[in-house]
C-alpha positions in Angstrom: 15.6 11.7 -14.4 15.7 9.7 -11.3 14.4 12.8 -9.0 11.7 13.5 -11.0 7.8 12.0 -10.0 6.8 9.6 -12.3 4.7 10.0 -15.6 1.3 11.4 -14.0 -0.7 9.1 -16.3 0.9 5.8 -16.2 0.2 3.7 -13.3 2.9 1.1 -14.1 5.7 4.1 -13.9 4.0 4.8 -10.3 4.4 0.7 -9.5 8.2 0.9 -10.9 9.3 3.7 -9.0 7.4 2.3 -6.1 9.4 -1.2 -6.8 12.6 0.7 -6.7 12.4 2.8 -3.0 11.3 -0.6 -1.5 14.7 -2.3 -3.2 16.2 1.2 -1.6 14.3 0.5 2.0 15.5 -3.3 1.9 19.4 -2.6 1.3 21.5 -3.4 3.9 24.6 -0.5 3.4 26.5 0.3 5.9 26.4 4.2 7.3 22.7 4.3 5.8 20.4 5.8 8.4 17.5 3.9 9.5 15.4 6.3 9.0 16.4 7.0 5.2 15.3 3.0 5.1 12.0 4.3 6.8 11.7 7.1 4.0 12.1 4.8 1.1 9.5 2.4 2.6 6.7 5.7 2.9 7.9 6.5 -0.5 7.1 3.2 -2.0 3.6 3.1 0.0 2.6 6.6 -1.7 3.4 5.6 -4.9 1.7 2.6 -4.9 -1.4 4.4 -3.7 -1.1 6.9 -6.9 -1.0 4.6 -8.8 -4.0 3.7 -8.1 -5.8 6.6 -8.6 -4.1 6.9 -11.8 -5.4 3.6 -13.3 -9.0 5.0 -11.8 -8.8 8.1 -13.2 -8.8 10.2 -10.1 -7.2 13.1 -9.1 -4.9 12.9 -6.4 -3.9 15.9 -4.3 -0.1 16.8 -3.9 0.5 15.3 -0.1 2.9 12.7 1.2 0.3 11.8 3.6 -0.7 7.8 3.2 -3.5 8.0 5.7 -5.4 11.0 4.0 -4.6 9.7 0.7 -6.4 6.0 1.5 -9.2 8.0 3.2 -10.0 9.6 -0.1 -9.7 6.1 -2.0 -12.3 4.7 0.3 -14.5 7.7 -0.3 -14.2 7.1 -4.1 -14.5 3.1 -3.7 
């Protein structure tokens, strides 16, 4: 389903979902809110991190924060 997160161990299902809320951010439809263009963009940002720390094999905690989640990245680097 389209709600649901992507496959926990798959880093290319955490890139594809990623792909898709930036083609979500980057459609110009009128009556969209800016700001759901603004969520789509964060969304694809997080995933993209994920998926990174799938393909390394790390856990991730559950947070939609991007700054704490590249602060952990670094620590791990």
């Amino acid at each position: 389903m389209a709600n649901e997160p992507p496959a926990a161990d798959d880093p290319r299902e955490w890139l594809s979902r990623a792909k898709s809320n930036l083609i979500l951010a980057a459609a110009v439809l009128e009556g969209v809110n800016p700001a759901d263009h603004c969520f789509d963009t964060q969304q694809a940002a997080e995933k993209s991190i994920k998926a990174v720390f799938v393909r390394r094999g790390i856990e991730y905690p559950y947070t939609h924060d991007i700054a704490k989640l590249l602060r952990l990245l670094d620590k791990r680097a």
